[in-house]
TORPAVEX-760796 format. One line per 5 residues: for each residue x, z negated, y negated of N, C-alpha, C, O. Coordinates in steps of 0.001 Angstrom, whole numbers, plus 500000, padded with zeros to 6 digits. Layout:
<atoms>
X/Z/Y/X/Z/Y/X/Z/Y/X/Z/Y  ...;
</atoms>
This chain:
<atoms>
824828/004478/720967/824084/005629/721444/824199/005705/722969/825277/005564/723547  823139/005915/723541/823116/006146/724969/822745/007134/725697/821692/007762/725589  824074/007391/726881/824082/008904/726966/823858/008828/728306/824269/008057/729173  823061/009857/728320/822698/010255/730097/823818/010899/730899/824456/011927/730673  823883/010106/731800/824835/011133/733072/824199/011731/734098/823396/010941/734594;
824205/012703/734596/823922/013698/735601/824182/013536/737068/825160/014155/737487  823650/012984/737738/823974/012486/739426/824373/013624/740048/823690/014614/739785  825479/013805/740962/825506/014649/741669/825002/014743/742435/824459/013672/742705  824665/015889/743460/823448/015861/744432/824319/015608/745913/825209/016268/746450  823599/014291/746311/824049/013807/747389/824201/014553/748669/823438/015486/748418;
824508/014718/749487/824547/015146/751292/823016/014874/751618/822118/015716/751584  822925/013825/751870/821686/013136/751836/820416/013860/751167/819364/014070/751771  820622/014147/750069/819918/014442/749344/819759/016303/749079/819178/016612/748039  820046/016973/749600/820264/017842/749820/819926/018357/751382/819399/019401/751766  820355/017394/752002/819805/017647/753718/817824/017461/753482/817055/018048/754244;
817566/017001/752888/815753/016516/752631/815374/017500/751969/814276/017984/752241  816217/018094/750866/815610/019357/750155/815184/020286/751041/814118/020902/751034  816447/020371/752112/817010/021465/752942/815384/021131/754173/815005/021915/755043  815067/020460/754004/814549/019754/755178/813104/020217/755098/812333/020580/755986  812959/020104/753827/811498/019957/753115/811214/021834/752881/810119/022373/753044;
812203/022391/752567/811864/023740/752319/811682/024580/754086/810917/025539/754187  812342/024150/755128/811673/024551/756092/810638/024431/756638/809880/025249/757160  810594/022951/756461/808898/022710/757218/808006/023863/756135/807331/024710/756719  808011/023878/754956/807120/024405/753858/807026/026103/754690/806027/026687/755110  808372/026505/754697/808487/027872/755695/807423/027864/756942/806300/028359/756853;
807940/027230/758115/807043/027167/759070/805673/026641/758809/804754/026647/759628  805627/026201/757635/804103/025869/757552/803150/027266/757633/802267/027797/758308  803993/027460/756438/803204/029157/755785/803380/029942/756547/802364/030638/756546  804323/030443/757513/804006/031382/758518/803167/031177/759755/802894/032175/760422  802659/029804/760195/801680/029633/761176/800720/029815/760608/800005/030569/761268;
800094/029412/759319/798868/029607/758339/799204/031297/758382/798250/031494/759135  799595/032244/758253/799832/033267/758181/799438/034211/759273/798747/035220/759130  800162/033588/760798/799941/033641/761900/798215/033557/762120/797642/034446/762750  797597/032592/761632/796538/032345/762293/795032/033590/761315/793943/033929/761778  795842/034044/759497/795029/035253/759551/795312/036852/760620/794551/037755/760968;
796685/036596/760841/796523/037652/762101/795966/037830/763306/795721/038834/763975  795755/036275/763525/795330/036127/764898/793719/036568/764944/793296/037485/765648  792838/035678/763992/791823/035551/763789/790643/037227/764169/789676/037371/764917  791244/038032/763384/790428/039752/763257/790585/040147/764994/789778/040160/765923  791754/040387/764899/792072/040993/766546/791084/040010/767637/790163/040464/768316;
791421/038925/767617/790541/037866/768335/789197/038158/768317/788561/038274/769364  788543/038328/766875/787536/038833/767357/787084/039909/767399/785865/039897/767228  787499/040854/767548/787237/042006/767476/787399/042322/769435/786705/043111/770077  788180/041697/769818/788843/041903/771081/788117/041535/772140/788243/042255/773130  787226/040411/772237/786664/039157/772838/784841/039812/772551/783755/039471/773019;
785221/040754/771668/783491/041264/771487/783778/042519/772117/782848/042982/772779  784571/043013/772083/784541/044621/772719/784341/044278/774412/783560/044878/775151  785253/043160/774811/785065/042953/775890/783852/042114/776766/783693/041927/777972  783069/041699/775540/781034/041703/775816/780618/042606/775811/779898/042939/776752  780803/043250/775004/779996/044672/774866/780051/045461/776163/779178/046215/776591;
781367/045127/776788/781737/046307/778192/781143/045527/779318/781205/046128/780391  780575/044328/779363/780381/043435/780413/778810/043013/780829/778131/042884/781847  778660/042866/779163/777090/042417/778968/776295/043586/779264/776450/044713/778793  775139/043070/780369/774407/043697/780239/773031/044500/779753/772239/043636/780129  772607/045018/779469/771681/045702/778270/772278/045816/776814/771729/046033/775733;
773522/045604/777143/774190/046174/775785/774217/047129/775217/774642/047927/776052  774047/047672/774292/773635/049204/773782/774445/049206/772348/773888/048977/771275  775412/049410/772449/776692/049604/771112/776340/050377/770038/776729/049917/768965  775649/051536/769976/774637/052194/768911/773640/051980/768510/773195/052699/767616  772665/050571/769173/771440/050058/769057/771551/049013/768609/770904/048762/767592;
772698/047663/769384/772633/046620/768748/773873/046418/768121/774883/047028/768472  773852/045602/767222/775248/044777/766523/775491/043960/767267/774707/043383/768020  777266/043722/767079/777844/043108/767635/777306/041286/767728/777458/040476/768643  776588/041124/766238/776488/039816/766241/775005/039369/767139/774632/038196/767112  774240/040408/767906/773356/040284/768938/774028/039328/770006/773543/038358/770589;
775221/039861/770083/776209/039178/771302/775825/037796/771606/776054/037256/772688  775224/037235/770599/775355/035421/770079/774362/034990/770884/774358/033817/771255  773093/036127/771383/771882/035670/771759/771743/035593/773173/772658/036240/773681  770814/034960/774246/770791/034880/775494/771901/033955/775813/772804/033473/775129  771361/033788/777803/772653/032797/778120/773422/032720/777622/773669/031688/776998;
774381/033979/777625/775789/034116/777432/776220/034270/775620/777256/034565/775023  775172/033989/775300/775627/034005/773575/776439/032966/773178/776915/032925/772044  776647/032085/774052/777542/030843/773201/779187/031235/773055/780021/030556/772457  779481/032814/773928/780688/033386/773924/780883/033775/772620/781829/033452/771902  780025/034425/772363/779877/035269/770714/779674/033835/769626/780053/033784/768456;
779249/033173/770094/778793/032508/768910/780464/031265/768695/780867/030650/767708  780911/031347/769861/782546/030686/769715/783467/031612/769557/784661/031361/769397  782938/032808/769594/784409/033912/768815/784212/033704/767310/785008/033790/766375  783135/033457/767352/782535/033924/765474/783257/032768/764861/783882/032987/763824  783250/031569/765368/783150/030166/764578/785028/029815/764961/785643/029230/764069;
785814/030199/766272/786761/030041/766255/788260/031318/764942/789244/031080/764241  787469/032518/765353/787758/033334/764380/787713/032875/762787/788533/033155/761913  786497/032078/762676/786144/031941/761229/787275/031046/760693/787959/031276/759695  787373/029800/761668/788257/028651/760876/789387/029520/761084/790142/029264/760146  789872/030339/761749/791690/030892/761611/791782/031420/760358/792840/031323/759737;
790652/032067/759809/790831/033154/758476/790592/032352/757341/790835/032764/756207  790044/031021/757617/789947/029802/756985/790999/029268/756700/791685/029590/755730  791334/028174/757692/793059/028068/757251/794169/028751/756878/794866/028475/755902  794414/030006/757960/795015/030857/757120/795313/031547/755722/796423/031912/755335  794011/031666/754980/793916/031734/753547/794642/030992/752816/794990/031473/751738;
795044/029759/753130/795892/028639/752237/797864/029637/752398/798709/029656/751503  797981/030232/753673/799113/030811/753731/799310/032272/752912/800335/032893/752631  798313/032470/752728/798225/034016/751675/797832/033192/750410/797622/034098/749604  797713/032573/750060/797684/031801/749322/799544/031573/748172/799842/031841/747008  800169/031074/749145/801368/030718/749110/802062/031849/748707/802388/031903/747522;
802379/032831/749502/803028/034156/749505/802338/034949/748033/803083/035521/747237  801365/034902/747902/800835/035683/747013/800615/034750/745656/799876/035035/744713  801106/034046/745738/801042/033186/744343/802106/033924/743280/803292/034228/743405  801118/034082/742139/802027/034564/740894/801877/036211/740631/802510/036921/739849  800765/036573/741609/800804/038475/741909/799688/038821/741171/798975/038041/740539;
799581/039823/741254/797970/040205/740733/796913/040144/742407/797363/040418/743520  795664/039765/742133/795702/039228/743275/795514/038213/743748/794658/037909/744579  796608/037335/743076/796863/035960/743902/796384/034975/744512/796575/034320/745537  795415/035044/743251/793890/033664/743479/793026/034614/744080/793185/034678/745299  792328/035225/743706/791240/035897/744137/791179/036584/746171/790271/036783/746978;
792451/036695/746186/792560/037428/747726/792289/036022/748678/791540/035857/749642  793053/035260/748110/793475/034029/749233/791754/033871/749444/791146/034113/750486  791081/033328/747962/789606/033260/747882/788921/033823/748674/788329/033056/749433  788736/034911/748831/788108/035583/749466/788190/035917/750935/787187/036292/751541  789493/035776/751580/789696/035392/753259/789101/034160/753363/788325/033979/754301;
789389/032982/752316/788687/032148/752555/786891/031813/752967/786462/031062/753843  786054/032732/751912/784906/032778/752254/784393/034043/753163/783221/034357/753366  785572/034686/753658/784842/035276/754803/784917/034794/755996/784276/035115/756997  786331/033417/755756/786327/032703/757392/784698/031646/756757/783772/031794/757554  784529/031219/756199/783274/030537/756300/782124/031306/756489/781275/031129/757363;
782141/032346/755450/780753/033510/756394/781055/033417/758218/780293/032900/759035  782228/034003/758472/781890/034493/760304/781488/032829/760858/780459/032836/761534  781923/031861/760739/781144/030369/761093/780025/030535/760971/779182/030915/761783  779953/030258/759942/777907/030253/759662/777180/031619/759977/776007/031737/760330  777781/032277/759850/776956/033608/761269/777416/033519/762745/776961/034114/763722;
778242/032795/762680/778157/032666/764278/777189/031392/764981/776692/031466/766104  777019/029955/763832/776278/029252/764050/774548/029432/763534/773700/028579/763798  774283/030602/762829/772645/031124/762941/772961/032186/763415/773736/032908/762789  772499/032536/764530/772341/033423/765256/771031/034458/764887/770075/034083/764208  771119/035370/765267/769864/036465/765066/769138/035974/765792/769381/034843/766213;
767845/036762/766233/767067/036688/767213/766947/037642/768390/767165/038759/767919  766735/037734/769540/766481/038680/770180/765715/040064/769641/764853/040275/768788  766388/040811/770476/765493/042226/769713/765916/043569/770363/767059/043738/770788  764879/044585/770429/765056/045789/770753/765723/046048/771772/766457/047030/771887  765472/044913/772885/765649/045203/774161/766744/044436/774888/766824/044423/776116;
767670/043732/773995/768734/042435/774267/768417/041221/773614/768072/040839/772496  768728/040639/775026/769214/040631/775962/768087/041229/776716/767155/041722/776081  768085/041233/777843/767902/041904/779006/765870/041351/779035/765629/040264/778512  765117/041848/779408/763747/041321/779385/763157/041399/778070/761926/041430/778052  763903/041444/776718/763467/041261/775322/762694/042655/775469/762996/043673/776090;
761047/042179/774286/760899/043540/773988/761311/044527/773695/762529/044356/773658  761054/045699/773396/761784/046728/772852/761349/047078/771112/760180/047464/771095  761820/047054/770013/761918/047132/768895/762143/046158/767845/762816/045202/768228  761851/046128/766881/762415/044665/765791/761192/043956/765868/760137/044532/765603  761223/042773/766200/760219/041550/765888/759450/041582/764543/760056/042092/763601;
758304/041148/764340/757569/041310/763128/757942/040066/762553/757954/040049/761322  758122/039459/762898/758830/037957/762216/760511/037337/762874/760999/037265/764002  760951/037009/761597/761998/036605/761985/762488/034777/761670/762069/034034/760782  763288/034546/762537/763608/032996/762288/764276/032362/761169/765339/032879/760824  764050/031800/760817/764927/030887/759697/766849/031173/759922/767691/031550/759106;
766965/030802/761352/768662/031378/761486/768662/032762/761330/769629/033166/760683  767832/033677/761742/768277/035175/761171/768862/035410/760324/769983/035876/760122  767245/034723/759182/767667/034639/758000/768771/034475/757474/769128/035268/756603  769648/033345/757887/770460/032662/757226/772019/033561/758137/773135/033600/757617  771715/034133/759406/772918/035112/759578/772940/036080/758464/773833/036046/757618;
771772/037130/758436/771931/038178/757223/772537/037618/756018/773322/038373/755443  772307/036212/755397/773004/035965/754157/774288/035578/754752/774956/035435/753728  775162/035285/755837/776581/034922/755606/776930/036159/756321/778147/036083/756488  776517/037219/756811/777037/038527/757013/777067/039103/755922/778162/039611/755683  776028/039279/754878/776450/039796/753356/777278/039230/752886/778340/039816/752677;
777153/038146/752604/778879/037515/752010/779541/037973/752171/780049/038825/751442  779984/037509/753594/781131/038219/754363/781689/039542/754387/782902/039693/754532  780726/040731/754227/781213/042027/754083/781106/042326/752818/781669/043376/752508  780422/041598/751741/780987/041697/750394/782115/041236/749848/782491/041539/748716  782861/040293/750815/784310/039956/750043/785253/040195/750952/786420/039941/750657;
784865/040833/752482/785673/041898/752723/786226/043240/751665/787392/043438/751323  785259/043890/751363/785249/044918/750710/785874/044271/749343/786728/044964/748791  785618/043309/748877/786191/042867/747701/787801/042586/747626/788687/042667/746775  787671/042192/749055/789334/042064/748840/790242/042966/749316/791420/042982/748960  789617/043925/750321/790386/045139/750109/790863/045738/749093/791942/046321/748987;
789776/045542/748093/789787/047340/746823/791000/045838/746213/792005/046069/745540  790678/044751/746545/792120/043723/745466/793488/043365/745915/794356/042735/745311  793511/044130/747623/794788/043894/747847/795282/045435/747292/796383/045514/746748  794510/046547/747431/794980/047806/746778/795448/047530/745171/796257/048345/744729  795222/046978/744708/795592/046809/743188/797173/045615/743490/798293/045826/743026;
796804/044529/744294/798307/043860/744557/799436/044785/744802/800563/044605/744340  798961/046149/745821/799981/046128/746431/800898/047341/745445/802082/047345/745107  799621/048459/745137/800321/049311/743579/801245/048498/742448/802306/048864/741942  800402/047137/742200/801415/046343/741222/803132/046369/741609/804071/046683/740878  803136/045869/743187/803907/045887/743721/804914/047050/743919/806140/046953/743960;
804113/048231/744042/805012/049596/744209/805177/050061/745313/805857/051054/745570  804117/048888/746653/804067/049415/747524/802527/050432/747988/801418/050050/748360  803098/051866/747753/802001/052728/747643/800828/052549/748967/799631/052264/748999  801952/052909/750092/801364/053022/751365/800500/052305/751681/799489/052743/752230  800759/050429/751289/799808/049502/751607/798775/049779/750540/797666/049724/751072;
798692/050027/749375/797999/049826/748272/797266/051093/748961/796267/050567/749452  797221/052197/749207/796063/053413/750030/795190/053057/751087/794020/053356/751322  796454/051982/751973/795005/051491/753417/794787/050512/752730/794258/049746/753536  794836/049949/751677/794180/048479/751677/792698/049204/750998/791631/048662/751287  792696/050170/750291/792098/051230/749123/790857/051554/750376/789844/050859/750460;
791161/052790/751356/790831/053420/752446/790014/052568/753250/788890/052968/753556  790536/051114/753754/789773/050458/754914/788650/049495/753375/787441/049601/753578  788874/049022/752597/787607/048709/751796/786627/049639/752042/785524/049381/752522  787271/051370/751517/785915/052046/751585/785112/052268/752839/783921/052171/753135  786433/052670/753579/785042/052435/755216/784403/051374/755363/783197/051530/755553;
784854/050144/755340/783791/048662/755650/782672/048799/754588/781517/048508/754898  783042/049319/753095/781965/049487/752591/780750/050827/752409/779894/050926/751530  781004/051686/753458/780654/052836/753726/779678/052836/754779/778546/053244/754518  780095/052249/756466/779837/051846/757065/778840/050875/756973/778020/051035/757877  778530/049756/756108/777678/049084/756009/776526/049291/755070/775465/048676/754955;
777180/050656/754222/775866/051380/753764/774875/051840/754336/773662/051638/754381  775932/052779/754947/774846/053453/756082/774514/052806/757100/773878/053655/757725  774498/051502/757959/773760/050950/758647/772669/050355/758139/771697/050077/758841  772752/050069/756673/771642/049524/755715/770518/050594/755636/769339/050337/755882  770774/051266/755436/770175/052956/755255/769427/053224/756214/768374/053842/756059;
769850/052804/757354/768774/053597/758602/769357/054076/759109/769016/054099/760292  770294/054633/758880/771441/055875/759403/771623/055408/761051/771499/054263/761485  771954/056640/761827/771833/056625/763397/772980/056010/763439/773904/056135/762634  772931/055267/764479/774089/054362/764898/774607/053423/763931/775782/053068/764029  774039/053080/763222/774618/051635/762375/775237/050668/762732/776146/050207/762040;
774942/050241/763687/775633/049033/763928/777494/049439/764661/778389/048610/764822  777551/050802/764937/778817/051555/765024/779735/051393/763743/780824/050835/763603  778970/052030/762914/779704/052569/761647/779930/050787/761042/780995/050508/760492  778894/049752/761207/779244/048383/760868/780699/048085/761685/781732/048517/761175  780740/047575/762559/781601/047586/763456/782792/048041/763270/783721/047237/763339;
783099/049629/762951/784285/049999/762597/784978/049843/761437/786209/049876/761422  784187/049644/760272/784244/049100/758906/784924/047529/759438/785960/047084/758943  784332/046986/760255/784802/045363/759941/786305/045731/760803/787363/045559/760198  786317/046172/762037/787188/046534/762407/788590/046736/761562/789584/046011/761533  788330/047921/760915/789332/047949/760110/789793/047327/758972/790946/047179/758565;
788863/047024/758570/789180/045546/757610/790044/044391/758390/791154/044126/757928  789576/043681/759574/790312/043116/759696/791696/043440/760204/792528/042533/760174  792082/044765/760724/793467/044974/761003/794159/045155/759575/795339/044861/759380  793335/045650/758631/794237/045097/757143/794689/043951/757084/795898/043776/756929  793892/043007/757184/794415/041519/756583/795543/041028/757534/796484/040373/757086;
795435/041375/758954/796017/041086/760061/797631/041496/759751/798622/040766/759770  797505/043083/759432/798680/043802/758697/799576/042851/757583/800713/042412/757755  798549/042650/756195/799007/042199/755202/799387/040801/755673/800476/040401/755260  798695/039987/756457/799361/038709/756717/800726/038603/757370/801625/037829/757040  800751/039752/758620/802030/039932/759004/803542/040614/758256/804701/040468/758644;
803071/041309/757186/803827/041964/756868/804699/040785/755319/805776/040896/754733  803485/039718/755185/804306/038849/754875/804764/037648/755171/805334/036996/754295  804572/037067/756649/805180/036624/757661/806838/036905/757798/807707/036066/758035  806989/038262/757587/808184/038492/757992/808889/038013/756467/810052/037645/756631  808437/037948/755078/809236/038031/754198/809005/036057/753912/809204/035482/752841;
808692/035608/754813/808821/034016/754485/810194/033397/755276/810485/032207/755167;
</atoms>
């Protein structure tokens, strides 16, 4: 009969375990790092067009106007550098949140909103209602093929914003953490509130858009950091 013996675990072999579980650490907190970075970045880098550019009109146009004229290639490299951070990053919420309620579906969904802000930052709108600077004044009777194709990765995008808010609120109750589970609850409904009423007609839309995404992304920014610290 032949009997198995049990190796003890070498120095060696134990220094590589040891070795292998840090890099895995620092992996996941730079992937982590880079959904925090991503929201603020752009949110930060557009406020500071908005204050610069001229014929900018913050209650008239959306932020993603920014993209158009000379100076649109600023906006259109916040959109696309922002996008891949919330892109890669997703693989680090990914990690942390494996095994939760949640788990799959959140990572998912940072994921396809870093690919929405790309592909709305690479179809751009069209000029309109007076921006950039010389544009007529009101909405064009026809619109371009990239319009087009911004409005569909801006819907995405603020549909699985909102989706993954109302799903980190259910992670985080599972969890027992109330406080997060209310703003994760709270900033869904404004992003999805906000983008009602800019749909609507409602005065100042592209405000109430704006602050909705806004706060959405200081959620994720939050939730990524707040498990940064527990890696």
């Amino acid at each position: 009969m032949n009997t198995a013996t049990r190796l003890p675990r070498t120095a060696a072999t134990t220094g590589r375990a040891s070795a292998a579980d840090r890099h895995s650490r620092v992996g996941t907190r730079e992937l982590l790092a880079c959904v925090a970075v991503a929201g603020p970045l752009w949110v930060g880098v557009s406020i500071a067009q908005v204050l610069t550019r001229e014929g900018f009109e913050p209650t008239r146009h959306p932020l993603s106007q920014l993209a158009t004229g000379s100076l649109g290639w600023l906006q259109i490299t916040n959109f696309v550098i922002a996008g891949i951070l919330a892109t890669a990053g997703a693989a680090g919420l990914r990690r942390v949140m494996q095994g939760t309620a949640g788990g799959v579906a959140v990572p998912r969904l940072v994921r396809v909103i870093g690919i929405g802000m790309v592909a709305a930052g690479l179809l751009t709108m069209d000029p309109a209602d007076g921006f950039p600077v010389g544009t007529p004044e009101g909405i064009p009777e026809t619109m371009s093929w990239h319009a087009y194709g911004h409005m569909l990765a801006g819907s995405v995008t603020f549909i699985s914003m909102i989706a993954a808010g109302y799903l980190l609120g259910r992670h985080f109750s599972r969890l027992g953490n109330r406080k997060l589970a209310i703003a994760s609850r709270v900033a869904a409904t404004v992003t999805r509130a906000g983008d009602a009423w800019a749909m609507s007609g409602g005065q100042a839309g592209p405000v109430t858009i704006a602050t909705g995404t806004t706060v959405m992304f200081a959620l994720l920014a939050y939730v990524a950091l707040h498990y940064r610290r527990t890696v």
